[in-house]
N, C-alpha and C positions, 0 to 999 in steps of 0.2 A: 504494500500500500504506500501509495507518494504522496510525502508529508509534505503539506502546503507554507510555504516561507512566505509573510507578509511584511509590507516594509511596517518596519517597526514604529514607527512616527502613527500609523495608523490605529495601532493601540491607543494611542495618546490624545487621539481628534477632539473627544471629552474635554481634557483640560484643557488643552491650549487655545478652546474655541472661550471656553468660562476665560481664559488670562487675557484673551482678545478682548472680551467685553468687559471683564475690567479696566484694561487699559483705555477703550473708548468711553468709559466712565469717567475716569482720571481727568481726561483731557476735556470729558465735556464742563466739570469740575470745575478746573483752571480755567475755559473758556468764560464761566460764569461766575466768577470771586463775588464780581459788584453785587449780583443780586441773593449770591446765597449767603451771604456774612451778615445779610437783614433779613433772614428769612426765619419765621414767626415762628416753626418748628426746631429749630435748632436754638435760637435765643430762650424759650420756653421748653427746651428739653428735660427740664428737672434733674439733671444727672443722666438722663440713658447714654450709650456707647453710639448707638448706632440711630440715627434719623432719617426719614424720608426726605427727597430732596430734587424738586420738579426740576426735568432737564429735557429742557427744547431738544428737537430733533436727534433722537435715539431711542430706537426702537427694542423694546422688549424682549431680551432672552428667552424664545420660545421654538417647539418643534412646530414642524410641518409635513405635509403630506409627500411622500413621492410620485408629484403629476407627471413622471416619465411615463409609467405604467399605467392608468388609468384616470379618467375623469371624474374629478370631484364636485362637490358642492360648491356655488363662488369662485369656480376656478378663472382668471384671467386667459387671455391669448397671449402673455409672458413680451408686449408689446408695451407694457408700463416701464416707467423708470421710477426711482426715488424720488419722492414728492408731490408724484400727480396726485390727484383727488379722484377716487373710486368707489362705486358702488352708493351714488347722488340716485336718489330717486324724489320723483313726486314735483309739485311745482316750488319753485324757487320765492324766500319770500319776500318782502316788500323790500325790507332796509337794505341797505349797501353799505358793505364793508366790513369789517371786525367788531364786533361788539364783547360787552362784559355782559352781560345776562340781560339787558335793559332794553327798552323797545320794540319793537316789532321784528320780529327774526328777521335776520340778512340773508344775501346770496354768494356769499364769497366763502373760499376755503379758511379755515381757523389753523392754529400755530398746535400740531399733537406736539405733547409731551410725555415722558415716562420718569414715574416716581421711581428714582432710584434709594437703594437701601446704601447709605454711607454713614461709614465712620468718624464721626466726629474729631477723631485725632490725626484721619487721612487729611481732613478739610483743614484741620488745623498745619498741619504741616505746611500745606500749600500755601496759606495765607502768609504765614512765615518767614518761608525759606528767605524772600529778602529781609526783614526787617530788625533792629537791635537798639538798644539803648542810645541816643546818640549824645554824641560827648562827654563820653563817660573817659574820667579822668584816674591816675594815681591816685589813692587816699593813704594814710598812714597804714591803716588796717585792711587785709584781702581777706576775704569771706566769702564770696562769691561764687560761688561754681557755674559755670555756662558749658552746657554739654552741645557737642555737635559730633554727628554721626558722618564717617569716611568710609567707604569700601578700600578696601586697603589690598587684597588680593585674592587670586581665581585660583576655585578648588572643584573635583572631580565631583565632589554630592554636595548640595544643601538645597534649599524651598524652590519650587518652581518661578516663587515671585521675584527670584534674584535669578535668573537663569540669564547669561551674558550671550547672547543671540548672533552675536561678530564673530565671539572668539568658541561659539557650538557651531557653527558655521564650516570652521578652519578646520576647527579640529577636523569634521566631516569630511572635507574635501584632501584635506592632507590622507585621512585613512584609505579613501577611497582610490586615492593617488597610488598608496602603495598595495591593497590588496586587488584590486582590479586595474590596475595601468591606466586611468582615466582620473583625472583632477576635477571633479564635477559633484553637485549637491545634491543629496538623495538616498536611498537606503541607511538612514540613520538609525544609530544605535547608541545603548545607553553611557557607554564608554564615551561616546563624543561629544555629551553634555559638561560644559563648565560653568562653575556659581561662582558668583560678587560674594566676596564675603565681607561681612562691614564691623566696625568694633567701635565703641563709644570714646569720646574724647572728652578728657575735664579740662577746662581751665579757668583757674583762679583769679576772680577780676575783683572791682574795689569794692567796696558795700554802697546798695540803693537801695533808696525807698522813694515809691511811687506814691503821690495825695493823691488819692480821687476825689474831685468836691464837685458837688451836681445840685443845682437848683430845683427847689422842692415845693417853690412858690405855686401860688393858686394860678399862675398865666403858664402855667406847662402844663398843656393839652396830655389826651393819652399817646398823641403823635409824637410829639416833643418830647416824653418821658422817654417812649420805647425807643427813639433814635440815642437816646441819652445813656440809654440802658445796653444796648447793641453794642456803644460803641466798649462803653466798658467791663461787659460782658467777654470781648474778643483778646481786650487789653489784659486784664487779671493773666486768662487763658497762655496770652504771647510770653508776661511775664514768668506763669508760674510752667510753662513749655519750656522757656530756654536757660531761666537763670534759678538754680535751686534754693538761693536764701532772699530772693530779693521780699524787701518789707513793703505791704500795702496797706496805706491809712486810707480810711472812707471818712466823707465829711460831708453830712448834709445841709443846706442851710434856705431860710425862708429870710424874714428880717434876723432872725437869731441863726447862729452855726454851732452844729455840735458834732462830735464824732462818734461814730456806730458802729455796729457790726455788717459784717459784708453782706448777710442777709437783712438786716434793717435796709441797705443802700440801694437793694435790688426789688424793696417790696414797701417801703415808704410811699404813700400817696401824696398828695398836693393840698398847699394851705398857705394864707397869708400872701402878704408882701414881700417884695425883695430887697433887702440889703447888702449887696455881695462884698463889700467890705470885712463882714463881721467872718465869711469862710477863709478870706485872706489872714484877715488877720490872725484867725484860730491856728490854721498852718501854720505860717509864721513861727506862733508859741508852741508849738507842738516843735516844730525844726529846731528851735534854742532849747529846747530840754530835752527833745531825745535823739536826734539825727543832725549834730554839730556838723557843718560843711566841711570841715577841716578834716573829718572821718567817713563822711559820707558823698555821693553823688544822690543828689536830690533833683527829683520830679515831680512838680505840681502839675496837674490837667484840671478843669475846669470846665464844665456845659452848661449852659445855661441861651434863654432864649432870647438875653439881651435887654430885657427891661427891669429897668433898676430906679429906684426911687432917687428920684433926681438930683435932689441933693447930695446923696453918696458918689456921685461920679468920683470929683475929686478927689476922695480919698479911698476910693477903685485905684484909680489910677497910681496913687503915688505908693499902696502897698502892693499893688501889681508889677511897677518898676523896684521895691525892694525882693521882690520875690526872685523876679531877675537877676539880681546881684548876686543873690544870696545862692540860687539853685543854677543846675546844668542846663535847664530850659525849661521854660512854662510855655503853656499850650492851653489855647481857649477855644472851645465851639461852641459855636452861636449858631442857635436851629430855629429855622425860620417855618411856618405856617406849611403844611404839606402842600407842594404842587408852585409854592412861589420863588418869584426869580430874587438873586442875592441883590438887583440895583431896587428893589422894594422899599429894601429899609432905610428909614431916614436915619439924617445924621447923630440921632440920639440913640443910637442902638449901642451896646458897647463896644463890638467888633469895630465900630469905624471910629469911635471914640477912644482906644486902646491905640489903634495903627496911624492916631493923628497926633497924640500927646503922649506916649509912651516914649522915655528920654532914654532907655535902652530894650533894642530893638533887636540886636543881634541874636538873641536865645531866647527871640520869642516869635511863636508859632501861631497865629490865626487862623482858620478855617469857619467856614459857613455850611450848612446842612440843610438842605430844599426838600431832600429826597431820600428813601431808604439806599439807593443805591449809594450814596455819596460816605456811607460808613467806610466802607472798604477805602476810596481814596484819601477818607481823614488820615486812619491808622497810617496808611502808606507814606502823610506828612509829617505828623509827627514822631516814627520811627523809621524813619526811612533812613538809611547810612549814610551818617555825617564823620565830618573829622576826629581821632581818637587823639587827644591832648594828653600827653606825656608828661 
């Protein structure tokens, strides 16, 4: 009886077809930073690993029939491409164009999507891989650990998700080279697979501690909260992702400022007036007693939606330019009404009022928020890789 040899990769079609569609996961992933870093299931995940997470155009991990051999249900003439619109019946309705569920049904094709299952720390990574502390300086004291992960070298076995596809490639065609006289890709076998093998890296940088202060006043909407919330929800995340001891103060403040627990800062509602003096100032005294510049790399952030009792400008302002002196960089967001343009606000907002009269400027960071998408390019400004001072 003649024993049937099948190329071996055929065994394999299962996985590598899952590692394909992971990888077009990945990339649909990366395509979409802006909208999934606000996206309401991940922000409100309560802790889970893994979340749902809509991505335009990619189509569902699923089987199908063999229409080589017979005719199906629904079968096409194999005349479509990717993206036509199939299987329209009935008459077409009044409105024109895309809609969100409102009006009178349309006649145009809508945007599919597939809810992919990802990993929270997959997403995290992505967001990441650029971004670091910026200008973080020598201190007396190093305490710090900041891990980063290297493939350092190729081995015969380890996870399919590290399989080096260049150098499984070579191997292949070198084998092929000498057991068959033919230098070409094909009949592979397990021998000619090679893995990335990666190992963690520490290093020891100076000690920081990050303020979160976030306006808690009755003029932050539930819009303005949750962009306020996103943004610092990702922040904590980047910090406690990259650097192992770095310290985070929460600080919420209405006309009074007090400091809380991180779940107080993520689940405090809205009241009162605004005084954003009184959070600067708290900082401040919190920095002189327990995170002396001289020991530490200090970072204050700040959200708020810009309106401030009008007599506190001034002394906004001048504890805002000590903040700057005193810290590696302060960093303000000012989130404006969903759906509206940044030239909206007049000149009493503090954003414009911070970038007109702030007497140092250099370590400080402004940004405006219109949109959920606009979290992702805050984060990307105020961590974005700046010069490392020696």
């Amino acid at each position: 009886m003649a024993i049937q040899r099948n190329d071996w990769s055929l065994q394999r079609k299962g996985i590598m077809d899952q590692e394909r569609h992971k990888e077009r996961v990945r990339d649909a992933v990366k395509k979409n930073l802006g909208s999934i870093v606000s996206n309401e299931s991940i922000i409100l995940s309560d802790g889970r690993k893994t979340v749902k997470v809509p991505i335009r155009s990619l189509d569902e991990y699923k089987f199908r029939f063999d229409y080589r051999k017979q005719k199906h249900v629904a079968q096409g003439d194999g005349k479509s491409k990717v993206g036509d619109v199939v299987a329209r019946e009935g008459k077409p309705g009044r409105g024109q164009g895309q809609g969100k569920g409102e009006g009178p049904a349309g006649n145009q094709a809508g945007q599919d999507y597939y809810e992919a299952d990802v990993n929270i720390d997959d997403i995290a990574k992505l967001i990441f891989e650029d971004l670091q502390l910026p200008f973080l300086e020598e201190k007396a004291r190093q305490a710090v650990q900041s891990r980063t992960t290297k493939f350092t070298e190729i081995r015969k076995v380890g996870a399919m998700s590290n399989l080096d596809k260049r150098r499984s490639m070579m191997e292949n065609i070198k084998r092929n080279a000498m057991e068959r006289k033919r230098a070409e890709i094909g009949n592979f076998k397990k021998e000619d697979l090679r893995f990335k093998s990666w190992e963690e890296e520490v290093r020891y940088e100076s000690n920081a501690v990050v303020i979160s202060m976030m306006d808690v006043s009755g003029s932050m909407s539930e819009f303005k909260k949750y962009i306020a919330r996103s943004f610092f929800f990702w922040m904590v995340r980047f910090l406690r992702t990259k650097y192992d001891n770095v310290k985070i103060v929460f600080i919420s403040h209405h006309t009074e400022a007090k400091e809380v627990t991180e779940e107080q800062f993520f689940t405090q509602g809205e009241s009162g007036g605004t005084v954003v003096s009184s959070a600067y100032k708290l900082a401040l005294e919190i920095i002189k007693e327990r995170f002396p510049p001289k020991d530490w790399n200090v970072y204050p952030f700040h959200f708020s939606d810009g309106d401030n009792y009008y007599s506190d400008n001034d002394e906004a302002v001048r504890l805002a330019d000590e903040l700057i002196k005193t810290c590696n960089l302060f960093g303000y967001g000012e989130i404006g009404d969903e759906g509206t343009s940044s030239y909206r606000r007049a000149s009493g907002a503090l954003l414009s009022i911070y970038k007109e009269h702030l007497k140092q400027k250099a370590r400080f960071i402004g940004v405006r928020i219109d949109n959920k998408e606009d979290v992702y390019p805050a984060l990307k400004e105020f961590f974005g890789k700046r010069g490392l001072k020696a």
